[in-house]
N, C-alpha and C positions, 0 to 999 in steps of 0.2 A: 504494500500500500504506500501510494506518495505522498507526502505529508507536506502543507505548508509552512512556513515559518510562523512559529509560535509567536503573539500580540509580547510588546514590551509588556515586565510588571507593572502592579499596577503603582508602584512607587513612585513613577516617571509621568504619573497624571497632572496635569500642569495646575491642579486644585492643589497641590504636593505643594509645586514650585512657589507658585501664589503665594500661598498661606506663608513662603518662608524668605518669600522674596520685601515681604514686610516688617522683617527682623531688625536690626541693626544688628552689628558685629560685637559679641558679647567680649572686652577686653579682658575680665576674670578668665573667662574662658578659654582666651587665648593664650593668657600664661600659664596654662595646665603643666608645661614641663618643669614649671619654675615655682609653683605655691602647692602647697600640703591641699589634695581631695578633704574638705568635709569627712567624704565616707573612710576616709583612709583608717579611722579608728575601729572601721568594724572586721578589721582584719583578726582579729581576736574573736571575733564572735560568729568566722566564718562559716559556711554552711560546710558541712565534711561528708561528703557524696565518697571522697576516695581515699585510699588508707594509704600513704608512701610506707608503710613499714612494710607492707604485705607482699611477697612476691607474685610478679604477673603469674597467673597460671597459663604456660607456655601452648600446653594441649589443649584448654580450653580455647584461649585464643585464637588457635589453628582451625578449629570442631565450629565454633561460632563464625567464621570467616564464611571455611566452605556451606553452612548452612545459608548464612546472607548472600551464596553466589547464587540459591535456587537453582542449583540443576547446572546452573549454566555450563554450555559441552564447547566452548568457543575456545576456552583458554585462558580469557583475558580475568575472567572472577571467579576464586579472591585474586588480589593481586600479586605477585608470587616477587621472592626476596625483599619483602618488606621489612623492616625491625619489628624485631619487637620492641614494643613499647615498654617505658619506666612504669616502676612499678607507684601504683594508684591511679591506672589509666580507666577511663569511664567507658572506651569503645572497645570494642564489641559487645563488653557483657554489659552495657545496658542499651537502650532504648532512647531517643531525647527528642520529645514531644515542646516544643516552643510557641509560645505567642510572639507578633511580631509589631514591630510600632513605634509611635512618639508621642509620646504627653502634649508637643502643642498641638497635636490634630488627630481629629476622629477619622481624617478620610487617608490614614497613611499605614493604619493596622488595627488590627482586635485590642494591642495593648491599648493605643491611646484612646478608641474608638469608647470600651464603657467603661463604667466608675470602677475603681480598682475592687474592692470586694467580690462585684460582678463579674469582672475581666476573669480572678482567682478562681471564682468558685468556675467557671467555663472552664477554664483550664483544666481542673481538676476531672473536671469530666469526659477531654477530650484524653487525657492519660489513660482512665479506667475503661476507653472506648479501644484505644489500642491496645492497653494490656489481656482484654479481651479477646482479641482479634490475635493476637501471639503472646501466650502463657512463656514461651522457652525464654525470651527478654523480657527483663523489668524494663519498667516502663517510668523514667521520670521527669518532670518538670521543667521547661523552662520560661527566660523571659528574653526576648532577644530586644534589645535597644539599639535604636538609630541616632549614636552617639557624633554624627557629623552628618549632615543631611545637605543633601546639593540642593540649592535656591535658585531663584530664578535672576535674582541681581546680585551684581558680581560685589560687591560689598566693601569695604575700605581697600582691600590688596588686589582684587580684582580677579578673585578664587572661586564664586559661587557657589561657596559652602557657604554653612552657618553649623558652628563648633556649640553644641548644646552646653550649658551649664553646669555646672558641678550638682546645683540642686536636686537636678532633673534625672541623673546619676545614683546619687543618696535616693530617691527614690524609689526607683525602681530596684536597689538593691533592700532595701526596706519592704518591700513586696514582696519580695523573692522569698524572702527570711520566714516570710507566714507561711507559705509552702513546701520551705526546705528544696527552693532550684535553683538550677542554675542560672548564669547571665550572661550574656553573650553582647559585645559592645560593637555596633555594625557603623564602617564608615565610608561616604559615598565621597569620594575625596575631588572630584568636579576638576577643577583646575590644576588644585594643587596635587599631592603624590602621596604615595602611601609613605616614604621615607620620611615625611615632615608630621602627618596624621598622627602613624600612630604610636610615635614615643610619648606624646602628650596624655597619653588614656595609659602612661605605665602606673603610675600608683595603684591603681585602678586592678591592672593584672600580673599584681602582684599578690593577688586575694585567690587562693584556690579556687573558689566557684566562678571565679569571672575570665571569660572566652574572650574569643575575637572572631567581627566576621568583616570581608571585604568586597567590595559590588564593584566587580566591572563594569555595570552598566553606565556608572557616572563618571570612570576612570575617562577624562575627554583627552587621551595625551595631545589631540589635534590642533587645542586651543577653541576646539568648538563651545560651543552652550549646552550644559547639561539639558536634556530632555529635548533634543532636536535630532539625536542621533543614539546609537548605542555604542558603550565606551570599550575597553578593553584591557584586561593587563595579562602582561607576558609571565612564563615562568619564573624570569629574575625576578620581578616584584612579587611574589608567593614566597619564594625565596628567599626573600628581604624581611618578611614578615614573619615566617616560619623559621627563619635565624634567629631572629629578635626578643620571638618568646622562649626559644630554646635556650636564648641566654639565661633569658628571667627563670627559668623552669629551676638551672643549673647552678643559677648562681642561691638560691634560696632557697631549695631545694622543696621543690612546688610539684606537685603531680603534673601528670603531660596535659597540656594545654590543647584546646580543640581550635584548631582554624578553619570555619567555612569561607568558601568559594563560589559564590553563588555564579550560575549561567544557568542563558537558556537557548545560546548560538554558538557555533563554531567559534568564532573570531574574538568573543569574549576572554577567552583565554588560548593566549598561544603557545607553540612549544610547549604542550603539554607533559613529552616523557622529558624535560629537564627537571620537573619541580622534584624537588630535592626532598628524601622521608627520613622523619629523624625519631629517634626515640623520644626526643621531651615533646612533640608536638603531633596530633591526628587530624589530618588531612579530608575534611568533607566538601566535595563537590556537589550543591547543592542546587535540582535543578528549580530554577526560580521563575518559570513562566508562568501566565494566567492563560485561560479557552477552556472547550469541551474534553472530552473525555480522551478521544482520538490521539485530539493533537496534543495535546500534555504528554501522551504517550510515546504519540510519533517524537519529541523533543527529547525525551529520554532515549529513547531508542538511537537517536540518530545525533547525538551531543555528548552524553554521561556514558553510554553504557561503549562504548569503543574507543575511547578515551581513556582507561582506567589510571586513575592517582593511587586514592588508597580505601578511602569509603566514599558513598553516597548519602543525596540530601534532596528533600522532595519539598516543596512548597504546595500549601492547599490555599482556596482566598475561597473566603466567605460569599463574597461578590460578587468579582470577577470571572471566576470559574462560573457562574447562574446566568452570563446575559445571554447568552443564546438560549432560548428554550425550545425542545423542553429536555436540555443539558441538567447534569447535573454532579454536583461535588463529588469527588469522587471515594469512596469509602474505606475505611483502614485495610479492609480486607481484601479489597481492588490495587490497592498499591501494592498489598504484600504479593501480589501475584507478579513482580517486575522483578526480573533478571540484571542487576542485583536488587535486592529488598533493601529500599535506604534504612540508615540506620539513624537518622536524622530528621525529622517530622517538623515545619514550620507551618503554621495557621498567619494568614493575614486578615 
């Protein structure tokens, strides 16, 4: 079956841009590499998903891998000479079911979209719906944050981001805490680069439960306008970022850190067999498009699954996936049927 190109996310809706394009340039914010997080204190009271005293168990890791390639008779899943990972790693034996979003806007995810109680208790239910749906993985929690969001005006340096607040941060990691999830810190870096982004969010992941994810989509290296085109980043830039936490893993000795990679096109990521696999860091390619049923498929199919890094990552939208009718979301037990089974589960 020929498949079209899957619709941009729905992140890249110029209601997104809009809403951010009325920002000013938060200057706290922008000295993130240089003043103490607020949240930096809850480093003590972090959430503890993973044990570093424990050793990886080698053969389960192996038994869970081949189980996530479903069958697959191609060769490419699992991905073979991988590390193994440090010990208190969270991939494969678990599951990570995320919401996705930003506190200043309802129309950019389910986090920011209802009132956090609300947002938690959904959550909590879209875990109990996957673990369901696959008893052999736990199933747990997250919150994934759009902690650098590309705007629609280029802003004092002429970057078209807007660097969220420290506040906005401490919050969402204050959510997380009621549910005992993870956090995952998403940055759409527009003009600028992942090498300036994300040392700014180190305090931040320097906290066991708190991730990193990065969007090609806004990655404009052309000098374009975020949301006129879709963006890209090369192996080096994964590399850069997948170094970086590796540091932070190694040098404080932190369980392995999860890097998503969201796509939902070829060209979003290039040079894909360079990205570089390391023990302090797990590697999810996360496919990020919105449509029907088909073509989410068709995008997996023909983007993630012959491509292989290290794990996969499936994005579902509330919304997006419903405008064609009479299409419909597509269900835990529908995804698990994909060659490989992501191990990574994102709600928009």
């Amino acid at each position: 079956m020929k498949f079209k190109a899957l619709l941009f996310s729905s992140s890249l809706l110029l209601s997104s841009l809009v809403l951010l394009s009325n920002c000013t340039e938060n200057s706290k914010a922008g000295k993130a590499g240089t003043k103490t997080a607020s949240g930096a204190a809850a480093t003590e009271d972090t959430i503890k998903i993973a044990n570093t005293s424990t050793p990886v168990d080698k053969a389960k890791y192996d038994s869970l891998n081949k189980y996530l390639a479903n069958g697959d008779t191609t060769g490419r899943w699992p991905v073979k000479n991988q590390p193994y990972p440090l010990n208190g790693a969270i991939l494969p034996f678990n599951r990570i079911v995320a919401f996705y979003g930003n506190l200043y806007s309802k129309k950019m995810g389910i986090l920011g979209e209802l009132p956090p109680k609300e947002m938690l208790a959904k959550l909590k239910g879209e875990v109990k719906s996957w673990q369901k749906a696959d008893a052999k993985i736990p199933v747990i929690p997250a919150l994934h944050y759009i902690a650098v969001v590309a705007q629609g005006d280029g802003g004092k340096d002429g970057k078209y981001r807007y660097r969220m607040p420290f506040k906005q941060i401490d919050s969402v990691l204050s959510m997380a805490k009621e549910i005992n999830a993870l956090v995952f810190l998403d940055v759409q870096v527009s003009l600028s680069n992942i090498q300036s982004e994300l040392p700014l969010l180190e305090k931040y992941l320097l906290m066991p439960n708190v991730h990193f994810g990065m969007d090609p989509e806004f990655s404009m290296k052309d000098g374009s306008k975020p949301g006129r085109k879709i963006g890209t980043y090369d192996a080096e830039d994964i590399n850069f970022a997948s170094k970086y936490l590796a540091d932070l893993v190694k040098k404080n000795n932190l369980p392995p850190k999860i890097l998503i990679v969201h796509r939902f096109t070829r060209k979003m990521v290039t040079n894909y067999k360079n990205i570089k696999l390391r023990p302090e860091v797990q590697v999810v390619i996360d496919m990020d498009g919105w449509g029907e049923p088909d073509l989410k498929l068709g995008t997996y199919r023909n983007h993630i699954f012959p491509e292989p890094v290290q794990f996969t990552g499936f994005k579902l939208f509330y919304k997006n996936d419903l405008k064609k009718a009479p299409h419909h979301m597509l269900t835990p037990q529908e995804v698990l049927k994909y060659k490989p089974q992501p191990i990574y589960i994102q709600y928009q």
